[in-house]
TIMIBA-91299 format. One line per field, with one value per residue (C-alpha): residue number from 1; residue in three letters; x, z, y. Coordinates in Angstrom, 3 decimals, decimal comma. Layout:
<nodes>
pos	NUM|...
code	ALA|...
x	X|...
z	Z|...
y	Y|...
</nodes>
This chain:
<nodes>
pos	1|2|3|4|5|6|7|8|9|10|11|12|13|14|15|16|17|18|19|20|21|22|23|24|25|26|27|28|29|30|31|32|33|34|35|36|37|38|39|40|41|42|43|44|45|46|47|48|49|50|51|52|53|54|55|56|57|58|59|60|61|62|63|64|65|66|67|68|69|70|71|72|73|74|75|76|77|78|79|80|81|82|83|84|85|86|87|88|89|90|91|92|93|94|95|96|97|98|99|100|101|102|103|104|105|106|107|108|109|110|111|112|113|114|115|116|117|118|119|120|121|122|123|124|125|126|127|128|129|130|131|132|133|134|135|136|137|138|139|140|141|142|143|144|145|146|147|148|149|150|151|152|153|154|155|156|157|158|159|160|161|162|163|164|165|166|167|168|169|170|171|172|173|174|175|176|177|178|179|180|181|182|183|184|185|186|187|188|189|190|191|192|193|194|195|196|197|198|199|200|201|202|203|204|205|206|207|208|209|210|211|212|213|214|215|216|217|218|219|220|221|222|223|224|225|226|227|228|229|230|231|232|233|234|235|236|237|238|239|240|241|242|243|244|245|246|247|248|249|250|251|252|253|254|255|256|257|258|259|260|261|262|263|264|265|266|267|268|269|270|271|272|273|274|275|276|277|278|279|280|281|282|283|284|285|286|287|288|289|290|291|292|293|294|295|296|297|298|299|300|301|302|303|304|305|306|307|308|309|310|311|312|313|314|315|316|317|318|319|320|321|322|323|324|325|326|327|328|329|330|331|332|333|334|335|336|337|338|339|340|341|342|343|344|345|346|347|348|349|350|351|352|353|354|355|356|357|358|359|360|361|362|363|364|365|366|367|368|369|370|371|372|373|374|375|376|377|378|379|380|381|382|383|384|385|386|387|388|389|390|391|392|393|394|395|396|397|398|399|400|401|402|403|404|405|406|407|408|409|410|411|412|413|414|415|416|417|418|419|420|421|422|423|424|425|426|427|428|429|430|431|432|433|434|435|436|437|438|439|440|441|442|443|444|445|446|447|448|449|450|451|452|453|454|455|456|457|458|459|460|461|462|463|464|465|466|467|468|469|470|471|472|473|474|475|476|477|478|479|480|481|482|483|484|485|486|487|488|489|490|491|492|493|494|495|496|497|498|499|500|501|502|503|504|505|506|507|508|509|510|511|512|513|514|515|516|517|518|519|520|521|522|523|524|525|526|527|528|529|530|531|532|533|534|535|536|537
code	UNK|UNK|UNK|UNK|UNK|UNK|UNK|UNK|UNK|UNK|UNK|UNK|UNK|UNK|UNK|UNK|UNK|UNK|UNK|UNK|UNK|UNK|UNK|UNK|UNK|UNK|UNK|UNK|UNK|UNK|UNK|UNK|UNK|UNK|UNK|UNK|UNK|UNK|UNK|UNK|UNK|UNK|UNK|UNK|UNK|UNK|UNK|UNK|UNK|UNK|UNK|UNK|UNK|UNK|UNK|UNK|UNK|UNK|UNK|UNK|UNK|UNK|UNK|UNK|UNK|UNK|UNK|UNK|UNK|UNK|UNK|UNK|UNK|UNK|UNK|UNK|UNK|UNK|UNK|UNK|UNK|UNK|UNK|UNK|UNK|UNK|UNK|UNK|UNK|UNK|UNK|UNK|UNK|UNK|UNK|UNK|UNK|UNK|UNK|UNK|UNK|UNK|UNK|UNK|UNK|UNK|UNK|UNK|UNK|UNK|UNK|UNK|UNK|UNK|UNK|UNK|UNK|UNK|UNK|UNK|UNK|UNK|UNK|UNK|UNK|UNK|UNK|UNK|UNK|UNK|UNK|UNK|UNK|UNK|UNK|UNK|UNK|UNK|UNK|UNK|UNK|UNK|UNK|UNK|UNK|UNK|UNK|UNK|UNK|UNK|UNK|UNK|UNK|UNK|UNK|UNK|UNK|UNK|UNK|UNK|UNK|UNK|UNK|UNK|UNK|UNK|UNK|UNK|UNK|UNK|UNK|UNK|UNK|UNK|UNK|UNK|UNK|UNK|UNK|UNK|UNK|UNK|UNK|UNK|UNK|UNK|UNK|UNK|UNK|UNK|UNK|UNK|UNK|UNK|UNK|UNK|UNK|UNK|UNK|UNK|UNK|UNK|UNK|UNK|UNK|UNK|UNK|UNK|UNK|UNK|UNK|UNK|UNK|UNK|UNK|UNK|UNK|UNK|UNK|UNK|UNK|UNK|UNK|UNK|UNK|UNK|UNK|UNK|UNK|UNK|UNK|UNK|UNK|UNK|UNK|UNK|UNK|UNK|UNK|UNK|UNK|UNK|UNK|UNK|UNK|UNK|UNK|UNK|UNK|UNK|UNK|UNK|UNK|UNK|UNK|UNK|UNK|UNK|UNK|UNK|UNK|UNK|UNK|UNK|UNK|UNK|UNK|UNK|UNK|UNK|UNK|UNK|UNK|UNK|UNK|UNK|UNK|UNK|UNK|UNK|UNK|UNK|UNK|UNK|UNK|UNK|UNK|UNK|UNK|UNK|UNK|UNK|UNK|UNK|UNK|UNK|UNK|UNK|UNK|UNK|UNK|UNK|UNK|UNK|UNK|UNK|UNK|UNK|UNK|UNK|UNK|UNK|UNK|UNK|UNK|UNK|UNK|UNK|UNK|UNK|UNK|UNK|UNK|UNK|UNK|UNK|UNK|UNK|UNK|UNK|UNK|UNK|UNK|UNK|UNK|UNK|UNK|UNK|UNK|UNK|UNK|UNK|UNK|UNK|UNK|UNK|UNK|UNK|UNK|UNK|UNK|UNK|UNK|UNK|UNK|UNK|UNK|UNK|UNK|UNK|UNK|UNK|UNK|UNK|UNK|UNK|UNK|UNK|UNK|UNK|UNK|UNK|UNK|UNK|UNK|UNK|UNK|UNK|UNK|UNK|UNK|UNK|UNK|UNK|UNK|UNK|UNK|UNK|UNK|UNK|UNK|UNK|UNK|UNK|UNK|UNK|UNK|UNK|UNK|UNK|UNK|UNK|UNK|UNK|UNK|UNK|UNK|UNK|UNK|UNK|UNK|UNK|UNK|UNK|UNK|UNK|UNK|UNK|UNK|UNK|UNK|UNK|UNK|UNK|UNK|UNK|UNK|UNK|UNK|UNK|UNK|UNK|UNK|UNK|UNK|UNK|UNK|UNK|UNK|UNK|UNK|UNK|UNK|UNK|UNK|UNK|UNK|UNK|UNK|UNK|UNK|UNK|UNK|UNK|UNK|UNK|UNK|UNK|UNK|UNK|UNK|UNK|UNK|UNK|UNK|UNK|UNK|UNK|UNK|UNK|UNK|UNK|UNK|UNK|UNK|UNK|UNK|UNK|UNK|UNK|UNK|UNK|UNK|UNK|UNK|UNK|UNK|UNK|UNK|UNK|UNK|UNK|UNK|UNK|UNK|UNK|UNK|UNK|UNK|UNK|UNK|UNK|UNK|UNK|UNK|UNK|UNK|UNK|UNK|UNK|UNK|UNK|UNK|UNK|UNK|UNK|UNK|UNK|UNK|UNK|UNK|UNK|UNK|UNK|UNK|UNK|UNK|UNK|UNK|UNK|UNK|UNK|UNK|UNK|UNK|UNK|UNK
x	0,000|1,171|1,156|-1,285|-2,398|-5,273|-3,315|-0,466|-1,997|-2,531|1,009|1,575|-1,224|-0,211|3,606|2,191|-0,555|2,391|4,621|2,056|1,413|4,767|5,974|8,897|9,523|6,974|10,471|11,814|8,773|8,741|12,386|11,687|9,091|11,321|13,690|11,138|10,060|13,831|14,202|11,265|11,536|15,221|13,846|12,098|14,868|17,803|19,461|22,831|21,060|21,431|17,893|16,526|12,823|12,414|8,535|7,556|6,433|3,359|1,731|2,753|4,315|6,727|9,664|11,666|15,048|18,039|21,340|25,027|27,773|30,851|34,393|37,788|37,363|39,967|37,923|34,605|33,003|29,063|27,889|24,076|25,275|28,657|29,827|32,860|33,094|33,161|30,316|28,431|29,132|25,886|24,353|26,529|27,694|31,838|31,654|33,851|34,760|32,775|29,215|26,320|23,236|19,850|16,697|13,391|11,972|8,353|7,008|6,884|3,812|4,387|3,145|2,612|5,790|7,199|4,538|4,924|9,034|8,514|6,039|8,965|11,726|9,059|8,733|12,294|13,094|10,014|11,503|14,839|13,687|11,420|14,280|16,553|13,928|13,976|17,533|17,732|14,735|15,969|20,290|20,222|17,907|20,513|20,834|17,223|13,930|11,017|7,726|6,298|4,147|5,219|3,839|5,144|8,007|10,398|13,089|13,155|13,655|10,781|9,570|8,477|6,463|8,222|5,830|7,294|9,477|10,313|12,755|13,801|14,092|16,731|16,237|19,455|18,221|15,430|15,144|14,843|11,349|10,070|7,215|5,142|1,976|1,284|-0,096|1,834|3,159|6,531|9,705|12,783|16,255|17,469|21,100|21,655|20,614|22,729|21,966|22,192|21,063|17,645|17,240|17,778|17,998|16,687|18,007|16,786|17,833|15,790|19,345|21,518|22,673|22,320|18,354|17,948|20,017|17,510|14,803|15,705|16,604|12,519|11,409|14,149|13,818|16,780|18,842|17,532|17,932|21,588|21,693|22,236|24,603|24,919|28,567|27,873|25,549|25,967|23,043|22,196|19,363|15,932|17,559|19,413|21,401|23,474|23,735|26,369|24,753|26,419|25,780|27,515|24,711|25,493|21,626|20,550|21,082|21,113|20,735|17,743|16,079|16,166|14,534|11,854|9,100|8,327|10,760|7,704|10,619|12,741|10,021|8,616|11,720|11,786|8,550|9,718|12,497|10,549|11,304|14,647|16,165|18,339|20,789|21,604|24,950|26,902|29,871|33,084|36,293|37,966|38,099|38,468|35,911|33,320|34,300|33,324|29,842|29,520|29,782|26,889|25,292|28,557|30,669|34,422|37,466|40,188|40,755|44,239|44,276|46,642|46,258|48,755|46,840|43,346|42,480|41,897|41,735|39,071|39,196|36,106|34,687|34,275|30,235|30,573|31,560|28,914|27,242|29,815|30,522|26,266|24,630|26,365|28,978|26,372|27,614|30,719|30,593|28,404|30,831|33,612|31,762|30,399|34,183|35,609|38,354|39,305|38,115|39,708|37,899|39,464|38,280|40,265|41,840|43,190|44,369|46,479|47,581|48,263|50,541|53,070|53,204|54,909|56,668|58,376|59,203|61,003|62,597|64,119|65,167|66,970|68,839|70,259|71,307|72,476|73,208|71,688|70,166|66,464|66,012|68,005|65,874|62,910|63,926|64,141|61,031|59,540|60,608|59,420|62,383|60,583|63,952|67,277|67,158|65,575|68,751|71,226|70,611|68,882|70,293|72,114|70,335|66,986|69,073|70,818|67,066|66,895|67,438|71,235|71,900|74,943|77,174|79,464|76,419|74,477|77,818|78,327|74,521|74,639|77,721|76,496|73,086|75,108|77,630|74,963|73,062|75,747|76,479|73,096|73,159|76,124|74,523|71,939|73,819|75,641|72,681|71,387|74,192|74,247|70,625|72,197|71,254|73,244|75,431|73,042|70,285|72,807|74,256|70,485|70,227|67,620|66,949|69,155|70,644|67,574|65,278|67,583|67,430|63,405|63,323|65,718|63,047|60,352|62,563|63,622|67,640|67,872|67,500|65,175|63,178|62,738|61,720|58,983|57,442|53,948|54,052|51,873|53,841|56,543|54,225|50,891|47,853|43,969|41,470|37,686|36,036|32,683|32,430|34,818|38,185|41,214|44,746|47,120|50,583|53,859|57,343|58,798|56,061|57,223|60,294|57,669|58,283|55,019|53,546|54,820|58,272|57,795|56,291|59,436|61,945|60,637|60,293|63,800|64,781|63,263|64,657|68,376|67,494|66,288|62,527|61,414|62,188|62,591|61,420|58,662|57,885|58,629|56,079|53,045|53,795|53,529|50,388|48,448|49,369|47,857|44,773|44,512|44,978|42,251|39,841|40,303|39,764
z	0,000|-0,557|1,833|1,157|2,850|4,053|6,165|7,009|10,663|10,867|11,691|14,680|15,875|15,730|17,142|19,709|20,957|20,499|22,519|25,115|25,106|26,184|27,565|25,808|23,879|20,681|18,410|18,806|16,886|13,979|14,169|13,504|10,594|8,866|8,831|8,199|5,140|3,931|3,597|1,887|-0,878|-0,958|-2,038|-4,667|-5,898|-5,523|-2,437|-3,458|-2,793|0,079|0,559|3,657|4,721|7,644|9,010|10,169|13,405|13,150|9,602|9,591|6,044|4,862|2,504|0,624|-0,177|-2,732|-0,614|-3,298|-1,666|-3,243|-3,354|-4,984|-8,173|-7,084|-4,469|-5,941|-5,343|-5,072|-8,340|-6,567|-3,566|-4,539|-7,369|-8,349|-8,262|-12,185|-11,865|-9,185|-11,456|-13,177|-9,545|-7,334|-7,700|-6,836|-5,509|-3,094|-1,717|1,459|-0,110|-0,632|-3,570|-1,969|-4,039|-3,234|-4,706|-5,285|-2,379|-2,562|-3,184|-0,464|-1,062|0,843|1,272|1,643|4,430|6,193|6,460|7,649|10,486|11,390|11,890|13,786|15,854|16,567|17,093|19,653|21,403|21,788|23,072|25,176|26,737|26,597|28,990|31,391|31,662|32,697|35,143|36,511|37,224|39,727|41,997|42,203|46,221|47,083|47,530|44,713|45,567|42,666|41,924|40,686|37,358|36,722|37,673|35,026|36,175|39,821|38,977|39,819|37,093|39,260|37,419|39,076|36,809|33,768|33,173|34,856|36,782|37,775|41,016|41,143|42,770|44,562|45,771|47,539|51,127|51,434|51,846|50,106|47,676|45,072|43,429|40,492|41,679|45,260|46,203|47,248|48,380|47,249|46,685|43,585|43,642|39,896|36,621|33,366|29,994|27,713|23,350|24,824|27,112|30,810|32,824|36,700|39,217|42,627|45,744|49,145|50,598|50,242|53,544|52,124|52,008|55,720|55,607|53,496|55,560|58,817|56,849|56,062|59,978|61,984|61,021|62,813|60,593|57,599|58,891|59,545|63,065|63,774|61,099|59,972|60,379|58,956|58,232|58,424|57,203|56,967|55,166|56,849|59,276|61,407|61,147|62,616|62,061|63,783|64,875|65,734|66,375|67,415|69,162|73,533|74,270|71,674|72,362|68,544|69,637|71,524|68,599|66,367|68,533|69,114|71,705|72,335|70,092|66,795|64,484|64,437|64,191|61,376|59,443|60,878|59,499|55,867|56,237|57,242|60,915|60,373|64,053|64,181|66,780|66,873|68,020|68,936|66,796|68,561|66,898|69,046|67,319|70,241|71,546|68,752|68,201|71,531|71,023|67,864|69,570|71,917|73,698|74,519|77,133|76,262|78,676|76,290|72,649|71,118|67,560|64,970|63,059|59,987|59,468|60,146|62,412|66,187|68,747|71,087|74,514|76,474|79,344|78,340|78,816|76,963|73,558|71,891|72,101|70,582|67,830|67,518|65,431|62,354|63,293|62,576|65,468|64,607|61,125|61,141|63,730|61,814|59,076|60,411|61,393|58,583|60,690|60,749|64,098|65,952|68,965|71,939|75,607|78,501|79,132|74,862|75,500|78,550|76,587|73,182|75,679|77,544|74,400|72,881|76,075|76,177|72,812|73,055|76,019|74,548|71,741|74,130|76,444|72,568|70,907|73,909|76,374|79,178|82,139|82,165|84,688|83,249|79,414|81,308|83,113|79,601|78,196|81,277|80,697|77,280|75,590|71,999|69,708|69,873|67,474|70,599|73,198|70,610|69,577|72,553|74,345|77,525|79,923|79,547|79,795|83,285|84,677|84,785|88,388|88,743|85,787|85,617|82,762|82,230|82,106|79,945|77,023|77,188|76,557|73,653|72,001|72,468|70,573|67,815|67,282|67,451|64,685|62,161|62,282|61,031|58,093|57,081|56,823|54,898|52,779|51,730|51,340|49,150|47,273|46,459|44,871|42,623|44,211|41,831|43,308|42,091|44,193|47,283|47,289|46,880|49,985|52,376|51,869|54,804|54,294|55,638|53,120|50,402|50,790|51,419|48,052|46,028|47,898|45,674|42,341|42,942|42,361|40,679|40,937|37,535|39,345|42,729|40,361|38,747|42,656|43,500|46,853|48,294|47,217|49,577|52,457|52,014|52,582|52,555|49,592|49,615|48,263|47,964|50,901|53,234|53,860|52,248|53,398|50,664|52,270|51,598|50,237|53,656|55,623|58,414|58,565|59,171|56,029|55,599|52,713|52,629|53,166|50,371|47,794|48,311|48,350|44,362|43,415|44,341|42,102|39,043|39,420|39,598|36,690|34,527|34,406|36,307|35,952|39,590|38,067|36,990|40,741|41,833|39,343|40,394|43,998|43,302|41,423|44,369|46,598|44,727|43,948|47,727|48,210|46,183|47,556|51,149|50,112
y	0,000|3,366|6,259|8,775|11,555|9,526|7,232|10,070|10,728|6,871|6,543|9,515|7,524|3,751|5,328|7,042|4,149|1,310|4,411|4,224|0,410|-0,470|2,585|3,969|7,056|7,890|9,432|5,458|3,898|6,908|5,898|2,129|3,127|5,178|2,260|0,099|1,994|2,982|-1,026|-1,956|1,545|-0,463|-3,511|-1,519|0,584|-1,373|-2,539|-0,784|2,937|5,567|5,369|7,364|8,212|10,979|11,111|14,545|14,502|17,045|15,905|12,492|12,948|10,312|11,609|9,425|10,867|9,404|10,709|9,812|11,217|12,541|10,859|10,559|9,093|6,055|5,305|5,085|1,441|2,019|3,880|3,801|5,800|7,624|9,944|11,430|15,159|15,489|13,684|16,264|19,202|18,657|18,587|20,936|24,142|23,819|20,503|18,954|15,327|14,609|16,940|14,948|15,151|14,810|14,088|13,163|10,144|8,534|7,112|2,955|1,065|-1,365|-4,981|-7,983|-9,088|-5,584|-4,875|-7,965|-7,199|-3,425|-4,766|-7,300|-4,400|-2,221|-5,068|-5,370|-1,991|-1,707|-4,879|-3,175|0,040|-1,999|-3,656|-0,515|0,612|-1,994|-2,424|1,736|1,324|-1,718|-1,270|1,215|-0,925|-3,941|-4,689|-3,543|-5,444|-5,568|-7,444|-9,303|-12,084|-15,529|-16,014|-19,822|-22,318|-23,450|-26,632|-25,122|-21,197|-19,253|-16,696|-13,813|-10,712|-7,442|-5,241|-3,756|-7,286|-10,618|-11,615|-14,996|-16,496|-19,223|-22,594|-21,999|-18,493|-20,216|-20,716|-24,839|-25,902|-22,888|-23,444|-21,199|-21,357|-19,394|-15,463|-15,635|-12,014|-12,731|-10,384|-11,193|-9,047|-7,841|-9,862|-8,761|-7,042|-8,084|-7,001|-9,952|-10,330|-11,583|-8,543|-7,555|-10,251|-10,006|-12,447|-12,239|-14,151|-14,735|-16,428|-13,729|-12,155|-8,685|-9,441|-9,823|-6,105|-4,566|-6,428|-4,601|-1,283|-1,319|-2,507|-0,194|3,326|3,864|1,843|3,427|6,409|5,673|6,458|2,526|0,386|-2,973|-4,020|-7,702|-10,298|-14,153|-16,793|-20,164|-19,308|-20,849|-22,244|-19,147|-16,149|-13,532|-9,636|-7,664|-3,947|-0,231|3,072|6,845|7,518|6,245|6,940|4,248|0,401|-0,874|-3,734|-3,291|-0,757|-3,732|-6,182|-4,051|-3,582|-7,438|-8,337|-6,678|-5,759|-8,900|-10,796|-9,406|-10,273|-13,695|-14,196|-13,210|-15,296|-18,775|-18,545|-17,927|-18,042|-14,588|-13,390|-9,744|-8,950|-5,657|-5,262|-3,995|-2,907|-5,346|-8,180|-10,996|-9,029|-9,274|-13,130|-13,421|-11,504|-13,479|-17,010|-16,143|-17,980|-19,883|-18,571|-17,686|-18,522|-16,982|-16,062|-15,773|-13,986|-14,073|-11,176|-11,870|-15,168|-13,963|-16,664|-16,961|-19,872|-20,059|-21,491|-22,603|-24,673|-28,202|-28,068|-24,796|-27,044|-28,329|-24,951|-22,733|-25,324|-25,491|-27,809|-29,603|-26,465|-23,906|-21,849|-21,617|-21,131|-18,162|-16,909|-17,229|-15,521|-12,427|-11,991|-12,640|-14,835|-18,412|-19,945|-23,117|-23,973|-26,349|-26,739|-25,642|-29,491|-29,933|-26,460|-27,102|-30,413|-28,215|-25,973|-28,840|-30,214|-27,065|-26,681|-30,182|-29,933|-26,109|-27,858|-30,915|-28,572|-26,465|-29,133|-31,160|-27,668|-26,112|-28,791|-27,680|-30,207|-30,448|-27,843|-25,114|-25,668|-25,468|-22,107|-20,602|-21,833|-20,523|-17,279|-16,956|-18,291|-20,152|-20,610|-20,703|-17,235|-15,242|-17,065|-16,457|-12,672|-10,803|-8,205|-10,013|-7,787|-9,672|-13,250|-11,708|-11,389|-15,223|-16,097|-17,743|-16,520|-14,110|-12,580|-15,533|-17,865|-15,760|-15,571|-18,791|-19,236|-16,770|-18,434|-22,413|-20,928|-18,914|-21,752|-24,302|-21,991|-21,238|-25,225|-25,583|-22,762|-24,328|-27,938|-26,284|-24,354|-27,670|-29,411|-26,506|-26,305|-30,512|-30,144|-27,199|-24,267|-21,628|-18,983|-16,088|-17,226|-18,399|-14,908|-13,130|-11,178|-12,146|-15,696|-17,860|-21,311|-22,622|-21,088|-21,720|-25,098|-25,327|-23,996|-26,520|-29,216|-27,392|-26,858|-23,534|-23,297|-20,106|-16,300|-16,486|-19,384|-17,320|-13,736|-15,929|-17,170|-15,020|-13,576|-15,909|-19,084|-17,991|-16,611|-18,635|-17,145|-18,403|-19,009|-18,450|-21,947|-22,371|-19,774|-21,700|-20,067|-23,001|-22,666|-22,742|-23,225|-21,294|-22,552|-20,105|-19,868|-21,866|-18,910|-17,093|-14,652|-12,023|-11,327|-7,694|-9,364|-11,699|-9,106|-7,287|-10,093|-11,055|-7,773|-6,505|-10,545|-8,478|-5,586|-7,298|-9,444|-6,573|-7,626|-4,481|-1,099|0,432|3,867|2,394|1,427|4,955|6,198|3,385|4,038|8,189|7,468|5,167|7,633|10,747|8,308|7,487|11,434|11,982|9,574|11,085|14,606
</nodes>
């Protein structure tokens, strides 16, 4: 059919209702029919044309324009759409390479076929703004909650209607024992919004510990007011949770705010959540302090935390036990993470045990290396003596506080543990040397004898073979799996080498060998800094 003025207004109106019916902007659908219309007056002119149709936006008049453009004569390849500027003279006045010759042409008499293909891009164009749309309204609300209703259940994954799209509701986003019919309202938390080829894509979550956040944010005003915080939040989701609470304010107890009068708020939330069991704890900067909050309702005797290997012993009573560790370890692991920390918990008795073990072995160590009696290596383990390093290299002064022990005894201390040390690097440095350990790495400052040879055990003989080690190779460190915290052991970790100490140790390898520019350094370092700078003002 061709356009006439009869049908002109027909299409402001059909843009404008289609506009309306899935709510985007009326210019993208006059944008899809001109395409629509510059393809099918294509199809009837010749696909190799510059054919372009504009729709005016008051009359509804469609004009069908022929655009050539010109170009250097060698680099004319579409005679249809490009002419050479000889060739524009008879168009142009003074042409020039980069003008272009407009003419209007006839409108198209669109047929069947050529109908039935403009409807399809029309289509396609509304389906992209459509999605365009949903995308924008829907990726700034990632980490709030939507309510919806479930419109069907597909392998597990809930299809939930959230109103101008659907979002989906996976099976492993579910709280166990959960079950939907078709038209249920449900509440779930907006975990993610991607934009894939088949449009936005909405996944939600009901097990994510951010949700019982949000939750509380909408039942405490306080907390969404910001006068109370949540520090963290650990789940086991239908089964029981933590949430770790603060404020600035000393006249408010957050804790107390987000129980509520009768304990109203947190139940409301433990009612979304399937009678979720939920402890609410007050966070403390102290750590060994908050661990201890965080095992409640176990009592604590003592907590010892390692800070460089984020991860803490626990000591309590013996009927204490089975509580802290809870259920199947729930307890425990929710504990360890709200913290964030690693958490070994012994009673008081396999503490005690854990302890004279250490101390008989530090003793024998000390009466074979230093040849002391029994007494005399237990004297130094009782005053906080661990290795021969600490006997061997601290100041005298702290040795002479050792009752019946006076200057003589205390050299000849020193100089059994130094002798009985450099015997040792030099068996190690022999051994080291025996597995090929090459001169460039033996002379590398900062590895010992010791460490030298720990490293030919693991293949690493020379100063290119050290610069190619990660950090955390030589230090160790711990790996996130599957939300449980995996300790991946280091080639010099038991020398107790840091991770700051072993990021510098391979970096200064590089440099010598020429990998790394130390200027370079200078210039990365300068940069952090100014971006830190920048950050806190």
């Amino acid at each position: 059919m061709a356009i006439t003025s009869a049908n002109q207004l027909e299409l402001l109106q059909t843009a404008e209702a289609v506009a309306r019916e899935k709510m985007i902007d009326p210019g993208l659908v006059i944008e899809a029919m001109e395409e629509s219309l510059a393809r099918a007056a294509k199809s009837r002119y010749g696909a190799e044309m510059d054919i372009r149709v504009e729709i005016d936006r008051k009359t509804g008049r469609a004009a069908f324009t022929r655009v050539r453009t010109v170009v250097e004569e060698t680099e004319l390849e579409n005679y249809q759409a490009e002419m050479t500027v000889d060739q524009a003279k008879q168009y142009l006045e003074d042409p020039s390479v980069g003008d272009t010759f407009i003419e209007e042409i006839p409108p198209v008499d669109m047929g069947r076929i050529a109908a039935q293909s403009a409807k399809q891009v029309i289509l396609q164009k509304v389906r992209e703004a459509e999605r365009e749309r949903q995308y924008e309204e829907f990726k700034d609300r990632a980490g709030t909650i939507i309510n919806g209703q479930v419109k069907r259940e597909e392998y597990g994954n809930v299809i939930v209607d959230v109103g101008r799209g659907e979002a989906v509701l996976r099976r492993n986003e579910k709280i166990a024992r959960e079950g939907y019919r078709n038209n249920d309202r449900i509440r779930c938390y907006i975990k993610e919004v991607r934009r894939e080829n088949r449009g936005p894509q909405i996944f939600l979550s009901r097990t994510d510990p951010q949700f019982m956040a949000e939750l509380f944010k909408m039942e405490v005003p306080e907390i969404y007011e910001g006068i109370i915080e949540i520090k963290a939040v650990a789940r086991d989701p239908g089964s029981r949770a933590k949430i770790a609470v603060s404020t600035n304010d000393n006249s408010i107890d957050p804790v107390g705010a987000c129980v509520g009068m009768r304990g109203s708020r947190v139940q409301a939330v433990v009612n979304e959540l399937q009678g979720e069991k939920i402890d609410i704890i007050p966070w403390n900067e102290d750590q060994p302090t908050f661990l201890v909050n965080a095992l409640q309702p176990a009592e604590v005797t003592k907590v010892v935390l390692d800070e460089e290997a984020e991860r803490i012993e626990v000591v309590v009573p013996v009927d204490q036990l089975s509580l802290a560790i809870g259920r199947r370890g729930q307890n425990v692991r929710l504990a360890s993470q709200l913290t964030g920390l690693d958490i070994d918990i012994m009673t008081e008795a396999e503490e005690s045990a854990r302890r004279q073990k250490e101390f008989e072995e530090q003793t024998k160590l000390f009466i074979a290396a230093l040849d002391l009696d029994e007494f005399f290596a237990q004297l130094l383990v009782s005053e906080g003596f661990t290795n021969l390093e600490e006997v061997a290299f601290v100041e005298a002064d702290e040795l002479l506080q050792i009752d019946g022990v006076d200057e003589s005894t205390a050299g000849e201390l020193q100089a059994r543990a130094r002798e009985y040390l450099e015997a040792e690097a030099n068996k190690a440095l022999e051994k080291a040397r025996e597995m090929g350990v090459e001169d460039n790495l033996v002379n590398f400052e900062g590895l010992t004898p010791q460490m030298l040879q720990a490293l030919a055990e693991e293949g690493i003989k020379t100063l290119e073979d050290f610069a190619t080690c990660a950090d955390w190779e030589l230090s160790g460190g711990w790996t996130t799996v599957d939300g449980e915290r995996v300790k991946d052991d280091g080639l010099l970790e038991s020398f107790e080498v840091s991770l700051a100490e072993a990021q510098d140790l391979v970096m200064t390898a590089r440099i010598l060998l020429g990998w790394v520019d130390p200027d370079d350094l200078v210039k990365d370092k300068a940069g952090d800094n100014d971006a830190e700078t920048a950050e806190e003002s």
